[in-house]
DODOVO-956419 format. One record per atom (N, C-alpha, C, O, CB): residue in three letters; x, y, z. Coordinates in steps of 0.001 Angstrom, whole numbers, plus 500000, padded with zeros to 6 digits. Glycine has a CB too. Example, Ala and Ser with C-alpha at 12.3 -4.5 7.8 and 13.67 -1.06 7.14 Angstrom:
# DODOVO-956419
Ala513190494310507800;Ala512300495500507800;Ala513200496700507800;Ala514236496681508465;Ala511308495527509046;Ser512850497750507080;Ser513670498940507140;Ser512900500030507870;Ser513409501138508039;Ser514084499402505725;
This chain:
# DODOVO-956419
Unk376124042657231351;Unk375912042640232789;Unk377249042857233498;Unk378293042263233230;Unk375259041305233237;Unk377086043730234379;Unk378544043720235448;Unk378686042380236783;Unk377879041500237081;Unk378468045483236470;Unk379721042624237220;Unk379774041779238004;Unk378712041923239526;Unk378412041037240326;Unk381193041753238144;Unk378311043453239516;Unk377509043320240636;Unk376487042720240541;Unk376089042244241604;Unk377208044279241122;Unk375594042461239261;Unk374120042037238537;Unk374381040953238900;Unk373587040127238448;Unk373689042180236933;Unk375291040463239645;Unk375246038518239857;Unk375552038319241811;Unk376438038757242545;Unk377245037433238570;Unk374356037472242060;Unk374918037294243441;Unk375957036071243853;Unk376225034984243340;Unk373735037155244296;Unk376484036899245227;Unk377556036088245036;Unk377560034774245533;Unk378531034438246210;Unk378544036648245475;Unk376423033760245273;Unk376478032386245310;Unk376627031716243704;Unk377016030569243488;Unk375130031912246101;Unk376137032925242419;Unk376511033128241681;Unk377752032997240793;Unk377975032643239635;Unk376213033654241916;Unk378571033505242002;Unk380059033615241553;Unk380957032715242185;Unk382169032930242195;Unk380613034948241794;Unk380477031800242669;Unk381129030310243305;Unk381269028837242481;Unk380291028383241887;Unk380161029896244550;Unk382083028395242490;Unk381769027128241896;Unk380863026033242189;Unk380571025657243324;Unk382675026633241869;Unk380313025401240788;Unk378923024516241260;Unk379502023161240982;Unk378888022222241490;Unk377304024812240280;Unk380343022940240423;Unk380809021636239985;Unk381981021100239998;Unk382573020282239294;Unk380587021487238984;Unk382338022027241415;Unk384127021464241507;Unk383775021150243156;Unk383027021912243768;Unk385858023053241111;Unk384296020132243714;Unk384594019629244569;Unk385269020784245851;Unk385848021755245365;Unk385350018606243963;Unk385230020735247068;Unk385899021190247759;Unk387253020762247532;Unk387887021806247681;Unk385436021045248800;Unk387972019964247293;Unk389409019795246908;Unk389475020058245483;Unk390637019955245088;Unk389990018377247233;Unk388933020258244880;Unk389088020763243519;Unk389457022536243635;Unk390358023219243148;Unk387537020393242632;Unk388323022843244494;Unk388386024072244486;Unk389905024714245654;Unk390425025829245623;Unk386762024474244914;Unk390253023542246556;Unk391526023889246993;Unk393036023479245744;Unk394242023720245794;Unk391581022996248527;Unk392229022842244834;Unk393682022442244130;Unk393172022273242670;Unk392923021250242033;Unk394512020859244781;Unk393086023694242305;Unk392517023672240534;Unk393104023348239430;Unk392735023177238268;Unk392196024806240009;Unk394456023274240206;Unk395346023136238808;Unk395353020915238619;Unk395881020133237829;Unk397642024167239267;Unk394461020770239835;Unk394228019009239208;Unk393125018488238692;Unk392904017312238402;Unk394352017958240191;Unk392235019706238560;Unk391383019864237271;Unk392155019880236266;Unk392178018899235523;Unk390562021023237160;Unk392567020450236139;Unk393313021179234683;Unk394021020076234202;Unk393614019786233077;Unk394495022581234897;Unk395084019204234670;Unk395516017804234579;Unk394497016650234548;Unk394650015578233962;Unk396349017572235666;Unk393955016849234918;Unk392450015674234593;Unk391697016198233274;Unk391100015326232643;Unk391001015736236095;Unk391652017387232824;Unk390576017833231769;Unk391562017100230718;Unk391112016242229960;Unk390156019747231534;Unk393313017578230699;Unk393793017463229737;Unk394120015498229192;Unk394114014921228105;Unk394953018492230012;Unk394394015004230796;Unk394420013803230792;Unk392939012964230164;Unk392791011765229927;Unk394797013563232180;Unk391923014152230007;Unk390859013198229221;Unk390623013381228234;Unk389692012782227695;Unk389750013062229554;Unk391439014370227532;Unk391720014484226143;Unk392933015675225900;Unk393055016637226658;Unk390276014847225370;Unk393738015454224798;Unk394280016106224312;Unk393940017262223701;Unk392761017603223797;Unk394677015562223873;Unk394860018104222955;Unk394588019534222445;Unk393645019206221068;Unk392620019853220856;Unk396188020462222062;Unk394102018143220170;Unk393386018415218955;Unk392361017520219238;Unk391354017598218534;Unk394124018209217576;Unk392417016440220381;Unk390742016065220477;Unk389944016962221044;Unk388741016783220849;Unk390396014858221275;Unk390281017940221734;Unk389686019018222660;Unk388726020116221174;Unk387572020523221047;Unk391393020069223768;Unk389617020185220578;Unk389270021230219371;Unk388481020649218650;Unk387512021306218270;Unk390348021727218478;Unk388650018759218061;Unk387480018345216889;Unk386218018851218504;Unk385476019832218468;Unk387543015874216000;Unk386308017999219563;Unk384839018359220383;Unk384346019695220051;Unk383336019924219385;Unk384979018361222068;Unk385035020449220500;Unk384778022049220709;Unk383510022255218822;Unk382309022408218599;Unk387102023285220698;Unk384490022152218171;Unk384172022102216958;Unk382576021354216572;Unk381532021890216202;Unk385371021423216384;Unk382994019534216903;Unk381697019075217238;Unk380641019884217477;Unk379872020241216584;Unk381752018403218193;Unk380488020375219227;Unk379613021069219361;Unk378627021751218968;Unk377398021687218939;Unk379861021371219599;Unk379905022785218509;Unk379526024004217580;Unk378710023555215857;Unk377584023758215403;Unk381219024878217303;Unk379496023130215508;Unk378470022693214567;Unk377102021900214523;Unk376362022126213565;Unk379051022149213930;Unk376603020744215745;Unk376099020251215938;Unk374423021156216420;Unk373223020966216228;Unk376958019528216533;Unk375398022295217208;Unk374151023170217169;Unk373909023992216240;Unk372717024147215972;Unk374028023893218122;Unk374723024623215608;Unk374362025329214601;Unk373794025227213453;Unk373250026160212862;Unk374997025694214395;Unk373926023563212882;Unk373014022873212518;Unk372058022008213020;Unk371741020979212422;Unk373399022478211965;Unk371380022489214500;Unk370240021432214891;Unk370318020086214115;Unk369190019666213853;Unk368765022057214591;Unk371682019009213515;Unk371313018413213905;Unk372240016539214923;Unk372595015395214639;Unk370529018659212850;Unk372142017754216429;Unk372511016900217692;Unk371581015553217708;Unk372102014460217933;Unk372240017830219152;Unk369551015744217347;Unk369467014862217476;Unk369535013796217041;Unk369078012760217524;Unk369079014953217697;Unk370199013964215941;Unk369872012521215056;Unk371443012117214895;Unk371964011671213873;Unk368909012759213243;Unk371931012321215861;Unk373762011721216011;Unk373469010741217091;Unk372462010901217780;Unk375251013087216660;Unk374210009818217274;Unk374272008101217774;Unk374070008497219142;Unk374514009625219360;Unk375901007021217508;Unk373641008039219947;Unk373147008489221587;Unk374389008291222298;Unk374396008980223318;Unk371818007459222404;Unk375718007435222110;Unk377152007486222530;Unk377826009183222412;Unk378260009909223306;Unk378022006334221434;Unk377668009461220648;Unk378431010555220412;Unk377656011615221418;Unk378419012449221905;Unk378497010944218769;Unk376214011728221828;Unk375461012394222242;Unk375993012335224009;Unk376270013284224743;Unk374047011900221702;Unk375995011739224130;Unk376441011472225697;Unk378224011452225837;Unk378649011118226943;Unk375734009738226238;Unk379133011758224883;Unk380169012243224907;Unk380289013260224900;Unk381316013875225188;Unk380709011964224344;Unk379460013608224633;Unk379556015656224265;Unk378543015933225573;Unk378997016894226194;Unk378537016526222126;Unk377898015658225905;Unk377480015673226858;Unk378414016060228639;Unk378321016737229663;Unk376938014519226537;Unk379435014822227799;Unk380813014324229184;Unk381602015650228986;Unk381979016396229890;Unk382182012528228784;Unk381777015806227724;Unk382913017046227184;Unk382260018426228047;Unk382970019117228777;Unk382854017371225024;Unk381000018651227855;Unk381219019885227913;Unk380452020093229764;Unk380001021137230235;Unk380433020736226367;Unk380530018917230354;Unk380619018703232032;Unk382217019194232107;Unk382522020184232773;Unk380296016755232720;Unk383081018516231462;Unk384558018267231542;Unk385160019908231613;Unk386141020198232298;Unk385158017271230049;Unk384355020966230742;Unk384795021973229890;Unk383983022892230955;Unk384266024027230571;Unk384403021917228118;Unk383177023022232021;Unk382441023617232875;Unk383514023325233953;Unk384048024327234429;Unk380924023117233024;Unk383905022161234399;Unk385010022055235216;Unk386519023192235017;Unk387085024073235664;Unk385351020533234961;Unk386668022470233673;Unk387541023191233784;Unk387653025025233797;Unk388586025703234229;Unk388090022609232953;Unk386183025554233083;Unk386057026676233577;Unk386089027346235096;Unk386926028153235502;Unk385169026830233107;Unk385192026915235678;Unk385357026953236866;Unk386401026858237536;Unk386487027689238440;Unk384806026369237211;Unk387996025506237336;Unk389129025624237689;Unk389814027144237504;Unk390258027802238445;Unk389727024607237032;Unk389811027555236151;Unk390509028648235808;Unk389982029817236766;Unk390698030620237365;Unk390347028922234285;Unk388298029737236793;Unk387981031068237751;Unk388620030976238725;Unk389234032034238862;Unk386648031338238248;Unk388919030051239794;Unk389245030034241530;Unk390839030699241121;Unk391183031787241583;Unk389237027974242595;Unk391646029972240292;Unk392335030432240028;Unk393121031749239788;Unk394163032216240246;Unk392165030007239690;Unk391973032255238662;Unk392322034022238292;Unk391477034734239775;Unk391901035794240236;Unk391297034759236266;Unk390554034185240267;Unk390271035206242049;Unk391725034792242936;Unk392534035565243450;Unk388366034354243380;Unk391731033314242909;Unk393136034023244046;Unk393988034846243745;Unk394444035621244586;Unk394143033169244533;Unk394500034838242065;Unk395748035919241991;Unk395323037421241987;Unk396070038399242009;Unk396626035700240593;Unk393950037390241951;Unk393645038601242016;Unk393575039460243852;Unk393766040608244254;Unk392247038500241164;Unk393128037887244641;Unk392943038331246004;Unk394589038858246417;Unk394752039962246936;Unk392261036946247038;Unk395411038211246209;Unk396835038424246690;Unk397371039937246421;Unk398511040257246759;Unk397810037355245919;
């Protein structure tokens, strides 16, 4: 899909705050402040395996609702990076 195939309420952020979205880079300090690089990677990892072997449901309803938090955390921080790469692009 190109970028026109998406409207542009589409292409806005859904889960960043109006001050988030004026100041992304304190996302980015909050994502990292809630975990580090190699806890970031076992999650990531987590994930991925968790689905790829269907089996998420039968993991402890904590680990389930951490990954849950992670990948709210990991939508944030996507979204930070977009506002980001549009302003340097608007300039």
């Amino acid at each position: 899909m190109s970028i026109q195939d998406y409207s542009q309420s589409e292409l806005e952020p859904r889960k960043l705050s109006k001050e988030e979205i004026e100041n992304p880079y304190d996302v980015i300090d909050n994502f990292f402040d809630f975990a580090h690089l190699p806890q970031i990677r076992d999650e990531l990892w987590e994930m991925l395996k968790l689905t790829v072997t269907s089996s998420y449901h039968i993991q402890p309803r904590r680990d389930r609702a951490n990954l849950l938090y992670f990948y709210e955390k990991l939508e944030q921080l996507i979204e930070a990076a977009h506002v980001i790469h549009r302003k340097k692009n608007e300039k």
